[in-house]
C-alpha positions as CSV (number, residue, x, y, z in Angstrom):
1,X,0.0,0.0,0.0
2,X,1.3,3.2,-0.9
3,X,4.0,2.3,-2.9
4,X,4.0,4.4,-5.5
5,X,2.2,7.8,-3.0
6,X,4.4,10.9,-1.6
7,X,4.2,9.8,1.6
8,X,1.8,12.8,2.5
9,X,-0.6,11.4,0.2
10,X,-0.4,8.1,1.8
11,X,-2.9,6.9,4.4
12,X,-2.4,2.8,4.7
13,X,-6.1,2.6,6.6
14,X,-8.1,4.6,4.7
15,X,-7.1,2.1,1.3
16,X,-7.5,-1.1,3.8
17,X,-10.6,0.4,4.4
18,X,-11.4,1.4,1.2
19,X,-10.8,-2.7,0.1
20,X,-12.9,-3.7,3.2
21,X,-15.6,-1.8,2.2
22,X,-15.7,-3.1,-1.3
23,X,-15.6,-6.8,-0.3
24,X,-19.0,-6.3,1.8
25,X,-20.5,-4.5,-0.6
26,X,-19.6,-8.0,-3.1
27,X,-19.1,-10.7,-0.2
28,X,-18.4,-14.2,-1.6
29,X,-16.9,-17.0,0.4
30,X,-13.4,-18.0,-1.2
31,X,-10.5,-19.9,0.4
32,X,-6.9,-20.4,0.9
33,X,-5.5,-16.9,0.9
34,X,-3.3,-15.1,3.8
35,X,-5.7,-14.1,6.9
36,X,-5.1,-10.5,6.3
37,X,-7.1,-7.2,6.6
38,X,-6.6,-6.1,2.7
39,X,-7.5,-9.7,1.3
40,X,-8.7,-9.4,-1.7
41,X,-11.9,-11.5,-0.3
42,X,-14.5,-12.5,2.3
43,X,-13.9,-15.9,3.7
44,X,-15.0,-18.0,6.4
45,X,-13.0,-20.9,5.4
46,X,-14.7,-24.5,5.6
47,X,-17.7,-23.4,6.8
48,X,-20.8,-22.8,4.5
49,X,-21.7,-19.3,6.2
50,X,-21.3,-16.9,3.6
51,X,-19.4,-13.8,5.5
52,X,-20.9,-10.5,4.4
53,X,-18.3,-8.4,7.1
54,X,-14.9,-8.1,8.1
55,X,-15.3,-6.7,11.5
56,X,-12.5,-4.4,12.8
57,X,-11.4,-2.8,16.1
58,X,-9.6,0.8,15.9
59,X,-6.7,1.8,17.7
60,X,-6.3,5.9,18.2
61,X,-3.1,7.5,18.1
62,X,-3.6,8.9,21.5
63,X,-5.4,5.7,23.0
64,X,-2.4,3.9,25.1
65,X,-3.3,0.7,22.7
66,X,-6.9,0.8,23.9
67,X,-9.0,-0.4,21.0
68,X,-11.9,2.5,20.3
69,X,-15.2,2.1,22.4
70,X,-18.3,3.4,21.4
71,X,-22.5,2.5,22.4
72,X,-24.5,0.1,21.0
73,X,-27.3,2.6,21.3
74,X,-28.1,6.1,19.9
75,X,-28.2,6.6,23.9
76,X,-25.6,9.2,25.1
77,X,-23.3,7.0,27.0
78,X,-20.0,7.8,28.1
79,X,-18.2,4.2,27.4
80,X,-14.9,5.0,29.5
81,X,-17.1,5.0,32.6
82,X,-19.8,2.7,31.1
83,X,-20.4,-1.2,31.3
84,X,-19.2,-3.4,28.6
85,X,-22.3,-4.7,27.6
86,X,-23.5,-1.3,26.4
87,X,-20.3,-0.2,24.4
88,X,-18.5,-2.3,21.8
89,X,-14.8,-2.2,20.0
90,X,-16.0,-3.9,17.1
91,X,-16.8,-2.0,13.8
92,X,-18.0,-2.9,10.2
93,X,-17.0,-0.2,7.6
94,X,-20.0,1.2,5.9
95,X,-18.5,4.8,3.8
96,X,-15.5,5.9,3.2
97,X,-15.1,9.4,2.2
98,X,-11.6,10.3,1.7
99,X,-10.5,10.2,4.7
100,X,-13.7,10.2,6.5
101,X,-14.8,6.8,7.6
102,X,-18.6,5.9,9.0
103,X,-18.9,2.9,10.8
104,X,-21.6,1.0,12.3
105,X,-21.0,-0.6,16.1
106,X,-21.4,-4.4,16.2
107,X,-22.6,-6.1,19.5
108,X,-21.4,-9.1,20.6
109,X,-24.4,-11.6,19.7
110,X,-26.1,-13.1,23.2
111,X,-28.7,-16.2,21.7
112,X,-26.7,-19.0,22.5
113,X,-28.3,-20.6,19.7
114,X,-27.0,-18.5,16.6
115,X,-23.7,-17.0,18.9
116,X,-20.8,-19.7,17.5
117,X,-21.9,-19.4,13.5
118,X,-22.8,-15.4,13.7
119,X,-21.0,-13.8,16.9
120,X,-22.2,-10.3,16.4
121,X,-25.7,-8.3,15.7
122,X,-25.8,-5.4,13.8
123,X,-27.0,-2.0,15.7
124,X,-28.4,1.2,14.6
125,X,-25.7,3.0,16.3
126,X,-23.0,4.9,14.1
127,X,-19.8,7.3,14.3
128,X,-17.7,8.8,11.8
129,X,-13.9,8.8,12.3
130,X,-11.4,11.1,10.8
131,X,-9.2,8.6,9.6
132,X,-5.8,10.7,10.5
133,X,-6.8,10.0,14.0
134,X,-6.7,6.3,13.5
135,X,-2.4,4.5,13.9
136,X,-4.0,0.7,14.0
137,X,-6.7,-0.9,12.6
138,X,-7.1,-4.9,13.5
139,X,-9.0,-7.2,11.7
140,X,-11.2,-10.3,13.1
141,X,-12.4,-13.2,11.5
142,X,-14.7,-12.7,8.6
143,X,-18.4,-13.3,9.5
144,X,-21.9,-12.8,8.7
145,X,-23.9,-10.1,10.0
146,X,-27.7,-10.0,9.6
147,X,-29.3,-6.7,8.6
148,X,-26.3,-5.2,7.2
């Protein structure tokens, strides 16, 4: 990434991003690639689950190596002080904008039932980062999301 960018023009998220954001809006299982974020594909491996998300946790420049909280409700929660059942690290990418990013907040998926194939629920809870404020973005495994 950025091979051939002055390196002011070069932000190494916002293209991961941009390639994240592209697979979910085409998601097809394929296999036997390197587990990366910029893959060129969604994949849950063996299983017959086809992933429509790769879910990411964000990493500020200024957050000690704390992944990024926000609520899983439009509620105005404040989630250093909150619990962790009403704040969540985990983000799909929905627009990028430059170097604007809007994601939507996953919550970790409760029904025991559906927890192991599909282990987060989509929420109607949103933010939009400036993406110079990000240093790290970490993938996780490729899933499926309902209602995405």
């Amino acid at each position: 990434m950025c091979n051939n960018k002055k390196e002011s023009d070069c932000n190494c998220i916002a293209e991961i991003l941009t390639v994240i954001n592209i697979l979910q809006q085409n998601a097809e299982c394929s296999e036997n690639c390197l587990d990366t974020c910029d893959r060129g594909f969604l994949g849950c491996g063996a299983s017959s689950l086809v992933c429509n998300t790769r879910p990411v946790m964000l990493y500020t420049c200024c957050g000690n190596g704390t992944p990024w909280k926000m609520p899983i409700s439009k509620e105005n929660i404040n989630c250093n002080t909150a619990s962790d059942a009403s704040c969540s690290s985990v983000f799909r990418i929905e627009k990028l904008d430059g170097n604007c990013a809007t994601f939507r907040v996953l919550a970790t998926n409760t029904d025991p039932a559906t927890a192991a194939t599909t282990p987060y629920v989509a929420t109607n809870s949103f933010f939009t980062m400036d993406l110079n404020c990000l240093c790290v973005i970490r993938c996780l495994q490729d899933t499926a999301v309902e209602c995405v």
